[in-house]
N, C-alpha and C positions, 0 to 999 in steps of 0.2 A: 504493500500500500504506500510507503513511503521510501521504497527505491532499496534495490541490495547489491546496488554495486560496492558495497567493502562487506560484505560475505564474507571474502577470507581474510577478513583481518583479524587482530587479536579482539578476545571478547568485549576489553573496556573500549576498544575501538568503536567496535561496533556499537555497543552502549551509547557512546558520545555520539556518535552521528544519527543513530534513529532517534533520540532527543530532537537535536539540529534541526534533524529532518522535517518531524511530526508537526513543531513548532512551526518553520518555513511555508509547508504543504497548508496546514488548518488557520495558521495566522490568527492562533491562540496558544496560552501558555500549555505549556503540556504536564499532566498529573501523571506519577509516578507511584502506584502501590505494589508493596512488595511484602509476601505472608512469608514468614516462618522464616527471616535473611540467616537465621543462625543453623538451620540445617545441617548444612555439609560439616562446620564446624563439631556440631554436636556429635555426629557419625564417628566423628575422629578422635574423639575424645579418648585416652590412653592410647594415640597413636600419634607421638610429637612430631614427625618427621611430615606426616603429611596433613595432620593440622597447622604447619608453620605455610606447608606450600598452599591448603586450602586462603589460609588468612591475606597468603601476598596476591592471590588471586581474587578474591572478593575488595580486596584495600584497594585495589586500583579499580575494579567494578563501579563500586560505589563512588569512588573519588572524584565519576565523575559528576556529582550530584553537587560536588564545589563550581567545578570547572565549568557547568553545563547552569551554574543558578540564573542568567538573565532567559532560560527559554522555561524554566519550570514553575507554575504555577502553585503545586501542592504537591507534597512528597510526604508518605504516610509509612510506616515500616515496623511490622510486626516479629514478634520471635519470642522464645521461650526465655532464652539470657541474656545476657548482657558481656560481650567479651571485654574485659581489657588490654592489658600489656601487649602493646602494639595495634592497639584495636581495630578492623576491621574500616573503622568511621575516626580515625586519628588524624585522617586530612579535613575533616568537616568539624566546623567551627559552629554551624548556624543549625543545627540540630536540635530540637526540644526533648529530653525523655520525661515523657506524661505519665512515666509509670507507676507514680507516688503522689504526683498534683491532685491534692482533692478536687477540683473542676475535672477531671476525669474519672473520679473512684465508681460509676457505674456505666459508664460508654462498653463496657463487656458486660454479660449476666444479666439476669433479672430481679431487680427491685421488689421488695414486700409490697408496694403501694400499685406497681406494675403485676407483680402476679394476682391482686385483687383486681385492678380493673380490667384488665385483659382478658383475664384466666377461669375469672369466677364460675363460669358457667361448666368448664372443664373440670373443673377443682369439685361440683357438684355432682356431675357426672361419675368419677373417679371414686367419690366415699361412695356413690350408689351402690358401685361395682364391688365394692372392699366392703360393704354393711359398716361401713362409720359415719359419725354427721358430720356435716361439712367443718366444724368447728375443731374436732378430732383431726380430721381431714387436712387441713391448714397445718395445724400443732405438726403432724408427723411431716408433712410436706418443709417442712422448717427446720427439724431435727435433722431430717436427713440430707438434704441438699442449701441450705444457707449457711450464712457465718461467714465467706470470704471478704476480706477487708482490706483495701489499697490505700487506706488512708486513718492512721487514727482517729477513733472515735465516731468515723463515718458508718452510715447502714452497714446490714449487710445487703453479701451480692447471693443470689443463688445461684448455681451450677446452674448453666441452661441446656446444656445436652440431656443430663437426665431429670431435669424438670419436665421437659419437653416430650423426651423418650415416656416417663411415667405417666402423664395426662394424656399420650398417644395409645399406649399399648393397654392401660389402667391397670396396671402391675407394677407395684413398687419392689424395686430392684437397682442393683448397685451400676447403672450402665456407663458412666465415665469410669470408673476404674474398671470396668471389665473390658474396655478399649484399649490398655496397654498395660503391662505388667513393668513395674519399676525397680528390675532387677539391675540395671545399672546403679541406682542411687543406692540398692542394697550396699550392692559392694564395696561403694564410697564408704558408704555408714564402716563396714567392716572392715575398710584396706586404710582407714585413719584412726582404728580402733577408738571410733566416739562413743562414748556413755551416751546411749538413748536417754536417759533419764533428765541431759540435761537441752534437749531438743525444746523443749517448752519451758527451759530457765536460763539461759544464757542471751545475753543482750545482744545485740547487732546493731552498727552505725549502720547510717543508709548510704556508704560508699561499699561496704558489708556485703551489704543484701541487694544490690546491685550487680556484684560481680560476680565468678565462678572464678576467678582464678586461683582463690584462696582454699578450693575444693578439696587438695590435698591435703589440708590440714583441718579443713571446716567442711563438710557436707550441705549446713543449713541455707547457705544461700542457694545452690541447686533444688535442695525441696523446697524450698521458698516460690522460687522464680517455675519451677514445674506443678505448683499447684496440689503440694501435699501438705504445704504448711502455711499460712495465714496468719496477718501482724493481729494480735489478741490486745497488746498494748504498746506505750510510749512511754521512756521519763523523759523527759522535757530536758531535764537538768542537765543529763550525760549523753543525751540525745539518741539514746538506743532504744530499738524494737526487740518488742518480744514476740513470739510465735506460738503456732500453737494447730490444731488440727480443725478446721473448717468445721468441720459435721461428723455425722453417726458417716456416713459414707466412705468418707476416706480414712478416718481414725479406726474404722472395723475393718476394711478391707486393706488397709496397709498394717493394722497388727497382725493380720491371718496370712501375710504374707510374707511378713518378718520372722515369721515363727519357723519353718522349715530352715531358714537361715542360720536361726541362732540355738534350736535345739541339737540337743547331740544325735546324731545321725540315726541311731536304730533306734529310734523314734516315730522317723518322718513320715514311714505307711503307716501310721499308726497314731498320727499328731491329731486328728477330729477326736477320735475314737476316745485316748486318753484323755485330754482334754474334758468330756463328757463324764467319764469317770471320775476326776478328780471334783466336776463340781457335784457330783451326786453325792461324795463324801463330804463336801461342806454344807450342802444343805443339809444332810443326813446327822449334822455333830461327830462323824465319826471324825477325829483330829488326827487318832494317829492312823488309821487308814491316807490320808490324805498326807501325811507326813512321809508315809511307807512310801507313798506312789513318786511324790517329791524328789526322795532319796533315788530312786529306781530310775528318775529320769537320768540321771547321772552317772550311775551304777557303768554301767555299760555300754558308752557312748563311746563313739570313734570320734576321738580328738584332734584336730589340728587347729590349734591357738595358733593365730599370729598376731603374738603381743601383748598385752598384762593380760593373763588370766582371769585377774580380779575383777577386771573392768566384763572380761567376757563371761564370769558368772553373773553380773549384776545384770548386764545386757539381756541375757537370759533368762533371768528371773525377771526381767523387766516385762519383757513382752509375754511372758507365760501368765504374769500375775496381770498385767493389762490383756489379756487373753479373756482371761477367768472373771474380769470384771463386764464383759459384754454380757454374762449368763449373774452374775453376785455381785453385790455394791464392794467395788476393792476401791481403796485409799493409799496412796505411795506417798511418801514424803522421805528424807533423807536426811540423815544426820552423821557428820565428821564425815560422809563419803559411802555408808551404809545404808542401806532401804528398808527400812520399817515398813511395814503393810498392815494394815487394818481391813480387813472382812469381812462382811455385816449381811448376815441373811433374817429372816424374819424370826427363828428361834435361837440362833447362834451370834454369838462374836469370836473375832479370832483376831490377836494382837500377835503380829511376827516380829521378832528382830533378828535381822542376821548379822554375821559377823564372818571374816574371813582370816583364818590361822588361830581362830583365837578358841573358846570354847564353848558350846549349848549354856553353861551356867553364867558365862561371863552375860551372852545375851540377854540371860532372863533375870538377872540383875540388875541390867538398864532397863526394862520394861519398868521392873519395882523401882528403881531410882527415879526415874523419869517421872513417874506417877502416868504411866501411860492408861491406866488403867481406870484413872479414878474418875472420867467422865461419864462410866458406865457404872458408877456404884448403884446408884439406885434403879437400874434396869432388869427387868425378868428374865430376860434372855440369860443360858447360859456364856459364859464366857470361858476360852480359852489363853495361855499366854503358850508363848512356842517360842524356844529359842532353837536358833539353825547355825550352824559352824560348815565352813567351807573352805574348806583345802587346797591351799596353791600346789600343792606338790604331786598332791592324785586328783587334782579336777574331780574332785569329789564332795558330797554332801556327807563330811566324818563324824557329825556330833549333833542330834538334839534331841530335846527334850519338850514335852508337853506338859503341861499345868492345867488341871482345870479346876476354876472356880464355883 
C-alpha cells in the first residue's frame, strides 16, 4: 500500500521508511500500536547470548520512533515488562510509562461500577444458573476475579478474561490461569532460593517493580508485572509497594501449583490425594494423625536442595500450610525467621511453632512464653499446641510433640 521498494533492507530500515511513507501517501500523522514489544525478549530469558542480540535488534527497531517523531501522531506500546540495562527504548526520551499513573489505573479490566452497569443482567443470568441470588452472585464474582490494583488506594480492577469467560459459559472456573502455567516464575522463585513467605512483606520502590532485571536476585517484580501479584499497599515515607495476591483465582491456583515444586518428590502423584487427608485429620482433632502425615511428607522425599535448606523447608511448609488453608482457616505469621501457624476449624485449634536444629520442646516453650495461646482461653473449642523440629542435616521432620488442652 505504501510502496516496498526497501524490502531488503534491514528491519529498522524498513520500519523508518513505511513510517515516511504512510505519513507522505495519507498526508496524516501516522499511529503506531504495538502488543506485547517484550516478546522475543521474554523467550530469551536465561539465554544471554541471544537476549543481548534480541535487545540490539528491537533498540534500533524502535529507535526509530525518535528519529521518525515529526510523521507520528500517536504511539501506544504494550508488554508484560519493562527491560532495563541497555533498554530496548534507551534512544527514546519522549516516552510516557502509564503503568502506575493513577489516570490510567482502569484503561485494562473491569471496574465494580462497570460490571454493575454493563453486566447486571449477565450477572442475573449467571446466579440463575448457579441457584444463588444475584447478591451472593456479585460477592463471589468479586472474591474470585477483582482486587488488581495499579495505583494505591485506587479501585479494584477485575480480571476481564474470566469475568467474561464466567458470564459466557455461566460456570465459574479459574480461566486466566488455566491459559498458561507459570512454571518459569516457579523457577525464579526457586533458582534465587526466595522465602515465599516474604512475597507479601517485603517493600518494593517503583524503579523495583518496574524492572526485571533484578530477577536474579528478586522474582517479585516478574510476578508483579505478569499479573500474579498486585500492589495491596504504599508507605508514603520510604516510598515502597507492597504486594500481594489479587483474588481467590490466582492465590488458589498459583499455591496448587507451587506445590509439586516444593514438595519432596514421592509425593507428587499423590499431592491432591494427601493433601485431602491431612485436612480430614484436622477437622477430625486427630493432631497426631496429622503430625504422623507431616512427618511422612518428609520421610522419604528425593532431595535436591539448591541452597539453604532452611529456607526450602519453610518454602515448603509455606505453601503446604497455604494449601491446607483453601479447605481450614490457616494463619502464618513469622517470628526471628520461623513460621508459627494457627489453624482454626469449627471444633478444633491448632497453634504450631516450628523450629529448625533446635528441639519439639524448645518450640513449645515459645508457644507458653509467647502466651500464644491465651487469646483462646475462654473458647470451647479444643485446642492443640504442637511443636515441630526440623533438620538441616536429614531434610527431615526429627522432633515433635503434641499438647492438648
Amino acid at each position: 500500500m505504501y510502496g516496498d521498494r526497501f524490502r531488503e533492507r534491514s528491519l529498522e530500515e524498513r520500519f523508518w521508511h513505511i513510517i515516511r511513507q504512510a505519513h507522505e501517501k495519507a498526508g496524516q500523522g501516522v499511529v503506531i500500536l504495538v502488543d506485547e514489544y517484550d516478546k522475543p525478549m521474554l523467550q530469551a530469558i536465561g539465554n544471554e547470548a541471544l537476549q543481548a542480540e534480541f535487545r540490539s535488534t528491537l533498540k534500533a527497531f524502535y529507535g526509530n520512533l525518535k528519529s521518525c517523531d515529526e510523521y507520528i501522531k500517536f504511539a501506544f506500546l504494550t508488554g508484560v515488562t519493562k527491560f532495563g540495562k541497555v533498554s530496548v527504548f534507551s534512544d527514546l526520551n519522549h516516552l510516557t510509562d502509564i503503568s502506575l499513573l493513577p489516570q490510567f489505573v482502569d484503561i485494562c479490566g473491569i471496574t465494580e461500577e462497570e460490571l454493575h452497569r454493563c453486566f447486571d443482567e449477565g450477572v442475573l443470568e449467571l446466579a440463575g444458573a448457579n441457584r444463588m441470588s444475584k447478591e451472593e452472585c456479585y460477592a463471589k464474582l468479586k472474591y474470585s476475579f477483582d482486587g488488581y490494583h495499579f495505583y494505591p488506594g485506587s479501585g479494584g480492577i477485575y480480571n476481564p478474561f474470566s469475568l467474561l469467560n464466567t458470564l459466557a459459559y455461566k460456570v465459574f472456573k479459574d480461566y486466566w490461569f488455566e491459559t498458561g502455567t507459570p512454571s518459569f516464575l516457579v523457577k525464579q522463585l526457586q533458582k534465587t532460593n526466595y522465602p515465599l513467605e516474604e512475597m507479601t512483606r517485603e517493600g518494593l520502590t517503583a524503579d523495583t517493580l518496574n524492572s526485571i532485571d533484578i530477577m536474579d536476585e528478586n522474582p517479585l517484580p516478574l510476578l508483579f508485572q505478569s499479573g500474579y501479584l498486585t500492589i495491596k499497599s504504599y508507605d508514603e515515607r520510604f516510598g515502597e509497594y507492597y504486594l500481594g495476591f489479587p483474588n481467590r483465582e490466582v492465590e488458589e491456583g498459583f499455591t496448587k501449583f507451587l506445590y509439586p515444586f516444593y514438595a519432596p518428590k514421592i509425593t507428587l502423584n499423590k499431592s491432591s490425594f494427601s493433601v485431602a487427608r491431612f485436612v480430614k485429620d484436622v477437622r477430625n482433632g486427630d493432631a497426631e494423625g496429622f503430625m504422623r502425615r507431616l512427618e511422612a511428607l518428609f520421610a522419604d522425599g528425593d532431595y535436591q536442595i539448591v541452597g539453604n535448606a532452611e529456607v526450602y523447608f519453610q518454602n515448603t511448609l509455606y505453601v503446604f500450610f497455604k494449601l491446607l488453608g483453601l479447605y481450614v482457616d490457616v494463619e502464618r505469621h513469622t517470628s526471628d525467621g520461623r513460621m508459627d501457624i494457627l489453624m482454626q476449624t469449627t471444633d478444633y485449634i491448632y497453634i504450631l511453632e516450628l523450629k529448625v536444629d533446635k528441639t519439639a520442646a524448645i518450640a513449645l516453650q515459645q508457644i507458653e512464653d509467647k502466651g500464644y495461646a491465651l487469646p483462646f482461653a475462654n473458647d470451647p473449642r479444643k485446642l492443640y499446641k504442637i511443636g515441630v523440629n526440623f533438620s538441616n542435616e536429614t531434610h527431615k521432620i526429627d522432633d515433635w510433640k503434641v499438647v492438648a488442652m
